[in-house]
C-alpha positions in Angstrom: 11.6 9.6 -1.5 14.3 7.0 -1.8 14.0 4.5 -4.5 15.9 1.2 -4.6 15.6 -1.1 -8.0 16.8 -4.7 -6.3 15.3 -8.2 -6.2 14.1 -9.6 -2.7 13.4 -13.0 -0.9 10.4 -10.8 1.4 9.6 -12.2 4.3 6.1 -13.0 3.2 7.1 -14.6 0.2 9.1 -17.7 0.6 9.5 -18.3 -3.6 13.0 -16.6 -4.5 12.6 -14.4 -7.8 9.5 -12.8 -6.4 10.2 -8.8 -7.3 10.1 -6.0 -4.8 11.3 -2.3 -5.7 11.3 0.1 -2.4 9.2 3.4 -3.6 9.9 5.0 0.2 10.2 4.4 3.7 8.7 6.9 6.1 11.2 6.5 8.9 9.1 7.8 11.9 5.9 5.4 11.4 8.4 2.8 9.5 6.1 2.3 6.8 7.5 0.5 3.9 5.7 1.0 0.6 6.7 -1.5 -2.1 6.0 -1.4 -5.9 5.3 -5.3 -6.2 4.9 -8.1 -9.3 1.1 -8.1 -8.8 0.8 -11.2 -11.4 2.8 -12.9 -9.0 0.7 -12.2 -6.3 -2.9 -13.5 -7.7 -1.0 -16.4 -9.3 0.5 -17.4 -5.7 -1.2 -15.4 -3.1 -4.7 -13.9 -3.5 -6.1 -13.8 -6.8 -8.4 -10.9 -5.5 -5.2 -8.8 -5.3 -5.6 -5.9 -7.4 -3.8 -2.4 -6.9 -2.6 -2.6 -3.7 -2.7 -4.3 -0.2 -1.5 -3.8 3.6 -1.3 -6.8 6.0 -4.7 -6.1 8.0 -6.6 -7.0 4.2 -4.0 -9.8 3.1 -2.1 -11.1 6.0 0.5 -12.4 3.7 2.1 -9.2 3.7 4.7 -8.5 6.5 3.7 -5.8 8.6 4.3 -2.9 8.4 4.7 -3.0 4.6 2.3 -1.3 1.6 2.3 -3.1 -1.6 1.4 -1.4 -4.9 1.2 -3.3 -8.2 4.5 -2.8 -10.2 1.8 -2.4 -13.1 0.6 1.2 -11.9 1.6 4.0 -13.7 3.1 6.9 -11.8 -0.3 9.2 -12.3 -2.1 6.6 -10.1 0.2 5.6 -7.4 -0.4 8.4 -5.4 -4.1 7.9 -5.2 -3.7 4.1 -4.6 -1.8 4.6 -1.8 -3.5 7.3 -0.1 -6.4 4.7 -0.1 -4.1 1.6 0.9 -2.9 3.9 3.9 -6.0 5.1 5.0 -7.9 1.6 5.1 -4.7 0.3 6.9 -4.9 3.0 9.4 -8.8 2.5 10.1 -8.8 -1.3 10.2 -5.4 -1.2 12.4 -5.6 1.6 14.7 -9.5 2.2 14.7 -10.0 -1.8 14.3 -12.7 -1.1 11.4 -13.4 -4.3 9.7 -12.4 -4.4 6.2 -15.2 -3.6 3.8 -16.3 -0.7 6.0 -12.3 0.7 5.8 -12.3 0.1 2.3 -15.5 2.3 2.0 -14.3 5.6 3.6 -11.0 4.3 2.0 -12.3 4.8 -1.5 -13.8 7.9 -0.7 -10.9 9.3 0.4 -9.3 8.2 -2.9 -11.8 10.0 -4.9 -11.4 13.0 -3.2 -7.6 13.2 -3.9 -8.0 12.0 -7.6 -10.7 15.0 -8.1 -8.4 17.7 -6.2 -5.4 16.9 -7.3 -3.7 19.8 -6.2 -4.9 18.6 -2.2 -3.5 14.9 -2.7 0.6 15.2 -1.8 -1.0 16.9 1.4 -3.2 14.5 1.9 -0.9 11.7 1.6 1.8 13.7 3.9 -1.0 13.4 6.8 -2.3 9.9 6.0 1.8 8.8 6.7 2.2 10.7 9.6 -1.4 9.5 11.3 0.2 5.7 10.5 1.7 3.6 13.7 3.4 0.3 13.8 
């Protein structure tokens, strides 16, 4: 997992200052997941940005990124983004609409948070089912 502590201008955000820490880029879908100043975000953005987003749920963020709130601690980022890939794979690929992705999505989440042991597979197949 490569992990890069710099300050960007993103693409989706034209303010300069806005902070954006790579957590890892899966080369063969190009997936980008981000850790993110969430506080900026709902003060500029989307107030209803929580834990994490994808560009098919907030269409501010560039394709084919994943944002997860700085704010997370390391415990919950795994989760979180097995649920933020998953709904961006079923409203992308399967062109689910957004509260019915974010349903199986947060099932999906619960399962990996109550078999812990299951969730680096699970996020290991939830990257490589991802296309851009």
């Amino acid at each position: 997992m490569k992990k890069d502590a710099e300050i960007f201008d993103s693409p989706g955000i034209g303010e300069v200052g806005f902070r954006k820490r790579l957590l890892f880029h899966d080369r063969p879908s190009n997936i980008l997941v981000w850790l993110v100043d969430g506080e900026y975000v709902r003060e500029h953005y989307d107030l209803e940005y929580v834990a994490g987003g994808h560009h098919y749920r907030y269409p501010f963020i560039p394709e084919p990124e994943v944002w997860l709130d700085e704010t997370l601690n390391n415990r919950e980022i795994p989760p979180t983004l097995l649920h933020e890939l998953h709904e961006r794979k079923r409203m992308k690929i399967d062109g689910w609409d957004y509260d019915t992705a974010h349903a199986e999505a947060s099932r999906i989440e619960a399962e990996g948070r109550s078999v812990r042991q299951n969730l680096k597979q699970m996020l290991a197949e939830e990257i490589k089912e991802q296309t851009v």
